[in-house]
C-alpha positions in Angstrom: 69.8 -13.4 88.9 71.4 -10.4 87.0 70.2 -8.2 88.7 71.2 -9.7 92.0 74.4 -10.0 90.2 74.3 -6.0 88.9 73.5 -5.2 93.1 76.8 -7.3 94.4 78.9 -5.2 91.4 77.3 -2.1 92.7 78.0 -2.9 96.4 81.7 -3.9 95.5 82.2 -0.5 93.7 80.9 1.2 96.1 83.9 1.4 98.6 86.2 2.0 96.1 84.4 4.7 94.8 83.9 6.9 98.2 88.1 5.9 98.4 88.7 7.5 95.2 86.2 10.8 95.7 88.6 11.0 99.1 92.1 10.6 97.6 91.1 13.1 94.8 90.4 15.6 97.4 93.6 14.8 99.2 95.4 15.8 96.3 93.8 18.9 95.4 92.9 20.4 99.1 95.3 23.3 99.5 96.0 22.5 103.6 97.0 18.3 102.6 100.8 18.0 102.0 100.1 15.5 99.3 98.4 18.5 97.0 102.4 20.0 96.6 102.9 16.6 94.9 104.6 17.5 91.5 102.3 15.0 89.8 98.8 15.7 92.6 97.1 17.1 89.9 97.7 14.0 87.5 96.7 11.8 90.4 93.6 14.1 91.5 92.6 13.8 87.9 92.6 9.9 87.8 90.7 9.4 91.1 88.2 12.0 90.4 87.7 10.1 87.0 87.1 6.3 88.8 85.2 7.9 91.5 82.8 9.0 88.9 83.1 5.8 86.7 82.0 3.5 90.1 79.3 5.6 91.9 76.1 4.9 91.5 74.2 7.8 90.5 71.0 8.9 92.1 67.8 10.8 90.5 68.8 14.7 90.1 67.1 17.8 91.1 65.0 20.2 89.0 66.9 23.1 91.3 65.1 25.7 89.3 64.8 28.4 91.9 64.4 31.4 89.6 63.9 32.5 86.3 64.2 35.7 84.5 60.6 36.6 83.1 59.5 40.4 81.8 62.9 41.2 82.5 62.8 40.6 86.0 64.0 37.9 88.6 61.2 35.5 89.4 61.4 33.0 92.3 60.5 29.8 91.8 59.0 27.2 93.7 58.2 23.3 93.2 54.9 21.7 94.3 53.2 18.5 94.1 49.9 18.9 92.8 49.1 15.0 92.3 50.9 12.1 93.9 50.1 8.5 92.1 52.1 5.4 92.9 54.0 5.9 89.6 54.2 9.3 89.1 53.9 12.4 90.3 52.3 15.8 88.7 54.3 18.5 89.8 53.6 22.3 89.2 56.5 25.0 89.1 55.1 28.3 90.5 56.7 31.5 90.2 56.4 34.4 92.6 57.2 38.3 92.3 57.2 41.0 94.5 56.3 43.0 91.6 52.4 43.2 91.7 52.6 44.2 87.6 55.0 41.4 86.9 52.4 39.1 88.8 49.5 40.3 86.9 51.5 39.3 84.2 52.1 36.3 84.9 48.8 35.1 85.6 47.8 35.9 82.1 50.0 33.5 80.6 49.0 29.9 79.3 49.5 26.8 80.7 51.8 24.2 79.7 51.7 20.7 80.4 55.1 18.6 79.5 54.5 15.0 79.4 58.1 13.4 80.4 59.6 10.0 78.6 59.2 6.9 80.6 62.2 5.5 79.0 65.2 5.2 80.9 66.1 9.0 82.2 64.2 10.6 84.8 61.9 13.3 84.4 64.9 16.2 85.1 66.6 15.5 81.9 64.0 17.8 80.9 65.3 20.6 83.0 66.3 23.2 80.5 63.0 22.6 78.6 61.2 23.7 82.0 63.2 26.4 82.5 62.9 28.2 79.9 58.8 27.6 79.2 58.9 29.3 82.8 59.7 32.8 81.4 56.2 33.1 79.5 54.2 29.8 80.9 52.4 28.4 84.0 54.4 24.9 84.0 53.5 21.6 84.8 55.8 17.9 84.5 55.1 14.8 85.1 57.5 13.0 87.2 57.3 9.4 86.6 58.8 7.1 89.9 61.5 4.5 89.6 59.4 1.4 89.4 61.7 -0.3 91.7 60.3 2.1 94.4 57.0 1.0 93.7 55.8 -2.0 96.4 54.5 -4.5 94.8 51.0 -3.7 97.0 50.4 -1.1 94.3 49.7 -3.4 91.5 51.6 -3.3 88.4 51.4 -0.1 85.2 50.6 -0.9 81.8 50.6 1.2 79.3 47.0 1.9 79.5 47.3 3.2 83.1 50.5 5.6 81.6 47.0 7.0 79.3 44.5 7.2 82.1 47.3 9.5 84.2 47.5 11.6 81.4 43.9 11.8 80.9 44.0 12.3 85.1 46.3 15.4 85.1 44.7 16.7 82.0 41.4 17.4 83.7 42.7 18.2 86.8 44.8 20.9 85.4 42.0 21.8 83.0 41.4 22.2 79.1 40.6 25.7 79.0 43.9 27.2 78.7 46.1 24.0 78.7 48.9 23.3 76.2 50.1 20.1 76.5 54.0 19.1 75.1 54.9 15.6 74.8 58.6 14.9 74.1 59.7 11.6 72.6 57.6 8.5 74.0 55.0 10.3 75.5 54.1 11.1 72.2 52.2 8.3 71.0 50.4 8.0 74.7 49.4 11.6 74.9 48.0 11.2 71.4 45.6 8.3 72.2 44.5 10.1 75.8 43.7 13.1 74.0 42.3 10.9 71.1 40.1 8.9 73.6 38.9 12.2 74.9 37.5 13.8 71.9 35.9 10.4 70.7 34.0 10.2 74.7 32.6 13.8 73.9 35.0 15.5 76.1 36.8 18.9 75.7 40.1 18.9 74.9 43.6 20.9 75.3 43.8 23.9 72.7 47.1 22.8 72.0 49.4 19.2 71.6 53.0 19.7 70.6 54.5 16.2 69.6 58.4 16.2 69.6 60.9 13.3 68.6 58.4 10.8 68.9 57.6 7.7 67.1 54.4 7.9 66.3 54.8 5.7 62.9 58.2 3.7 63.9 58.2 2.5 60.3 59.3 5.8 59.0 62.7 6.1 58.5 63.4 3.4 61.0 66.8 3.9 63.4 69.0 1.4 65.2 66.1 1.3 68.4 63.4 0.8 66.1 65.0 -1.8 64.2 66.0 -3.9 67.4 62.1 -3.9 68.2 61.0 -5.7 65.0 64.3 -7.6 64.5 63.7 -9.7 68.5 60.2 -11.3 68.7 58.4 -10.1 72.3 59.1 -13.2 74.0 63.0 -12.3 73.6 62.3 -8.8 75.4 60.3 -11.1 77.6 62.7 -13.8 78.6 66.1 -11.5 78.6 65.4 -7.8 79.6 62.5 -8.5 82.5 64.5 -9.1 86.1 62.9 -9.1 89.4 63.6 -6.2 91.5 66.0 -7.7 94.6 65.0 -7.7 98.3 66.7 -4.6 99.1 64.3 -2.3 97.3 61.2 -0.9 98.3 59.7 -2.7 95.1 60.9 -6.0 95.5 59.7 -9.0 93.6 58.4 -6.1 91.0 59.1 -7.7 87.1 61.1 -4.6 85.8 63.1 -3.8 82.8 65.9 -2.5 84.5 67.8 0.6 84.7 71.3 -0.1 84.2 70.5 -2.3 81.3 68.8 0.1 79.7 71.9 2.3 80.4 74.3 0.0 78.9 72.4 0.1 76.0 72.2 3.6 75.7 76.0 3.9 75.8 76.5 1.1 73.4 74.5 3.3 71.1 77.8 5.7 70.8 80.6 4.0 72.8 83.5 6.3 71.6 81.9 9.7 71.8 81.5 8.4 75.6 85.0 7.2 76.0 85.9 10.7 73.8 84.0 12.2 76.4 85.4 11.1 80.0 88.7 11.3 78.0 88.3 15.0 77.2 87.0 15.1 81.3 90.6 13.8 82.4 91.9 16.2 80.2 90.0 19.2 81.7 90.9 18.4 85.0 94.8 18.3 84.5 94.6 21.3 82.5 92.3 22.8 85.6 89.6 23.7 82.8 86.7 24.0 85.6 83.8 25.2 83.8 84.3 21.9 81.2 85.0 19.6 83.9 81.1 20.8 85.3 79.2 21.0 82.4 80.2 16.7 81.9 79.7 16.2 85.7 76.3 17.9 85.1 75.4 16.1 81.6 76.4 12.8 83.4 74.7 13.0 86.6 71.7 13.0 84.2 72.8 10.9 81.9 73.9 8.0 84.0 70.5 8.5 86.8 68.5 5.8 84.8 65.4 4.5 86.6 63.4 0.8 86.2 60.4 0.5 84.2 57.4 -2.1 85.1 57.3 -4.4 82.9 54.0 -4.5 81.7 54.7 -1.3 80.7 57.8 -1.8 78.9 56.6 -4.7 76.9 53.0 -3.4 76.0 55.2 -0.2 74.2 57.5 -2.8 72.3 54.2 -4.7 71.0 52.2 -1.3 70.6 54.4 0.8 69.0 57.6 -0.6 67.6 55.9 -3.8 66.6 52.3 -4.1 66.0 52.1 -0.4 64.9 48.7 -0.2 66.3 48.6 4.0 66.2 48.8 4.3 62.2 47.4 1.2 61.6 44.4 2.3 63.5 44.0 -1.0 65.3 44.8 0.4 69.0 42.5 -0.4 71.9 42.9 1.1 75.1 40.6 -0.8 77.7 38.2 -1.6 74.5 38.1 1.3 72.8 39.6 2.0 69.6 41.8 5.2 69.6 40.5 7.3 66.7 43.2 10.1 66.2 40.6 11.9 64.0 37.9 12.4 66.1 40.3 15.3 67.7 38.9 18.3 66.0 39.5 22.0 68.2 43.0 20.8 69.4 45.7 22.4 67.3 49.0 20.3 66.6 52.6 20.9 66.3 55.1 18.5 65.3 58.8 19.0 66.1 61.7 16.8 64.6 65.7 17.1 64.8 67.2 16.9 61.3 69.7 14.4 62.7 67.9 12.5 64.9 68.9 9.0 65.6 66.1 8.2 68.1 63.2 9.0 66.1 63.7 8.9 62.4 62.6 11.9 60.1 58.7 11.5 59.4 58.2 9.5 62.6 56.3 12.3 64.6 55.4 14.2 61.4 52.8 11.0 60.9 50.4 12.6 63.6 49.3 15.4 60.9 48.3 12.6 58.8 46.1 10.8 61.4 44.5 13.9 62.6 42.3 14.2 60.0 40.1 16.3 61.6 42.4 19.3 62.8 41.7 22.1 60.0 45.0 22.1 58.2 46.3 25.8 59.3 46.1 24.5 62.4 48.5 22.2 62.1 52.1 23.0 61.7 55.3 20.8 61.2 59.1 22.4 62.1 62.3 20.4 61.3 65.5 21.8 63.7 68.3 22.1 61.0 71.4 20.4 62.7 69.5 19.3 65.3 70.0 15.8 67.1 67.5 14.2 69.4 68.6 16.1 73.1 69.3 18.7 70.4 65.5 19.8 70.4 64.1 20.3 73.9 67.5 21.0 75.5 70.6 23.4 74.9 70.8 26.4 72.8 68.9 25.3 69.8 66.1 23.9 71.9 66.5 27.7 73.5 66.8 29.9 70.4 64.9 28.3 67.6 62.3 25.4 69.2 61.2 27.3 72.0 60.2 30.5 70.3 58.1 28.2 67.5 56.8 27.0 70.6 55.9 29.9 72.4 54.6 31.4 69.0 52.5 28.5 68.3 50.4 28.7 71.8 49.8 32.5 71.6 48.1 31.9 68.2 46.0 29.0 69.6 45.0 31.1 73.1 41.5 32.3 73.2 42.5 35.7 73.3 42.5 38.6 70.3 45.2 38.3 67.5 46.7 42.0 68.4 47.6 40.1 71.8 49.5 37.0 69.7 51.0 39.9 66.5 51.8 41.4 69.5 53.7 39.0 71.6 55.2 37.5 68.0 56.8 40.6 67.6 58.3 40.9 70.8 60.3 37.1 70.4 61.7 38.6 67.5 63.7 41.6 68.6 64.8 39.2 71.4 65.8 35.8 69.6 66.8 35.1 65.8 65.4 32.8 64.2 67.6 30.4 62.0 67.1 31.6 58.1 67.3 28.2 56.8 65.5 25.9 59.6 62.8 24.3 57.6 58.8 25.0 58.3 56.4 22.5 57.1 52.5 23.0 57.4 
């Protein structure tokens, strides 16, 4: 019922949103009398602000058309390489009419990014995509709104989110493969590439595990402790909704999107209201560059998609309440996952100093259960003043994460050392690394 409920509010906003996106444009457009209004701006300001309060926001673009690499322009173009009811493995390839720069190019490893399945859509990890481009072959995955999803398909546990990963791994292949989980997909990634190693099977040369909880009990934050303090039949009986008749996925158990969205904003209501404040503000004061970088932040932020909810409530039980990963009781289809049977897969974990997602220690516990990864190579970097977005996005994601990154798959390629020194040495003169950003091995 609250979701047909969320559907009528949605349908009664709607009008009143395309009303004010029109009057804000009347009173801003040169050529309309009503823009030589002494107070148009004022009033432009305040529609603009409830259009963008009442639409309903739709699933962004990547739009990543170029990038600079080797110093050069580099067109870029988006392809699916595998289509699955629930997500999608899409490939960004770059192009050059440079025949050195594509020779280049070729050369360099592959990254696969595991997305979060947890509220925001794959393209929240746009800036992390863009700038692995300049030295990486790139590949996402691109999970689907589960209320898109006919119910014909069957439903997704969290089982079939490891078989996917296990999917695109060997499609892609290990032999130069990096793969980069951020924040949920940790703990998934971990057991497919777990499962993997204990079947006998070769596995990536690289996992990098950022802002994840792999041990929720560490330092526990807000979202952990609503997990253990509300039994699973509470997430079962209030956050599971049908999805209404109107949607391709109809009759699909979900937990919704704009719950999950009101919760994310009742995380930090004032720094939102501080926010959309500050918005107002830059559009009276005709601040333009401002007024797009929080349209931009919140076309993301507010694009929140459904999750199935076998899915949703096998990753409450899993991780956040059972703590089946470091407790080493986790079965996926029978098996046991057995984080040290990975041995020639080299791991780096990544945590923001101020993280309020995933607590300090909570994706540094991977080192621990990967026994078997020799100890130099594994590697642990904590971003100094650093929140959660903080590490794969923005300009210490660009100039400090990245480059640890970058450094930390040239070591690990199967090519000569002179190649990595080399390539090291090259980051340097062109980013600086922060003197006191911590480095843990």
């Amino acid at each position: 019922m609250l979701y047909q409920l969320q559907e009528f509010h949605r349908a009664l906003l709607e009008p009143i949103s395309s009303w004010a996106e029109i009057a804000a444009k009347m009173f801003t457009n040169p050529v309309s009398p009503l823009s030589s209004l002494p107070i148009s701006q004022r009033l432009a300001a305040g529609y603009e602000l409830l259009h963008r309060l009442g639409k309903e926001y739709e699933k962004p673009e990547f739009n990543i058309k170029n990038i600079v690499s080797r110093g050069k322009q580099v067109a870029v173009n988006e392809f699916v390489n595998i289509e699955k009811p629930f997500c999608r493995l899409i490939r960004f390839k770059r192009f050059s009419d440079d025949i050195k720069i594509i020779q280049e190019m070729k050369k360099d490893p592959t990254v696969l990014i595991v997305a979060p399945l947890s509220g925001h859509h794959a393209t929240l990890l746009k800036d992390t995509v863009r700038t692995l481009l300049q030295d990486h072959k790139v590949y996402i995955t691109d999970w689907t709104d589960a209320r898109l999803v006919p119910l014909s398909d069957g439903s997704f546990s969290l089982d079939n989110y490891i078989h996917y990963i296990q999917e695109f791994i060997r499609h892609i292949g290990v032999e130069h493969l990096h793969v980069i989980s951020v924040c949920q997909p940790t703990v998934p990634v971990l057991a497919a590439i777990s499962l993997m190693a204990s079947n006998g099977e070769k596995t990536p040369l690289t996992m990098t595990m950022m802002g994840g909880p792999i041990d929720a009990r560490k330092s526990p934050t807000s979202v952990n402790s609503l997990a253990t303090n509300k039994s699973y039949e509470w997430f079962e009986n209030n956050v599971i909704f049908s999805v209404p008749s109107n949607h391709p996925g109809a009759g699909r158990k979900v937990y919704p999107g704009f719950l999950q969205h009101t919760g994310f904003v009742a995380m930090n209501p004032d720094r939102h209201l501080k926010s959309h404040w500050d918005y107002f503000q830059d559009l009276l004061k005709g601040d333009s560059q401002d007024a797009k970088a929080h349209r931009e932040f919140y076309d993301e932020y507010n694009a929140v998609l459904d999750m199935d909810a076998e899915y949703y409530l096998d990753t409450i039980k899993t991780v956040f309440q059972d703590f089946s990963l470091p407790n080493g009781t986790w079965k996926v289809a029978g098996q046991l996952v057995k984080p040290q049977d990975i041995k020639t897969t080299a791991l780096l974990t990544i945590e923001g100093e101020l993280d309020d997602i995933s607590g300090s220690g909570q994706t540094k516990a991977a080192i621990d259960l990967c026994k078997s990864i020799p100890t130099s190579k594994k590697k642990h970097y904590e971003v100094v003043g650093a929140g959660h977005y903080g590490i794969f996005a923005g300009r210490r994601w660009r100039e400090f994460v990245y480059p640890q990154i970058s450094d930390f798959i040239r070591e690990n390629e199967p090519s000569s050392k002179s190649i990595a020194t080399s390539y090291k040495t090259v980051r340097k003169t062109a980013v600086k690394k922060p003197s006191t950003a911590k480095k843990r091995a």
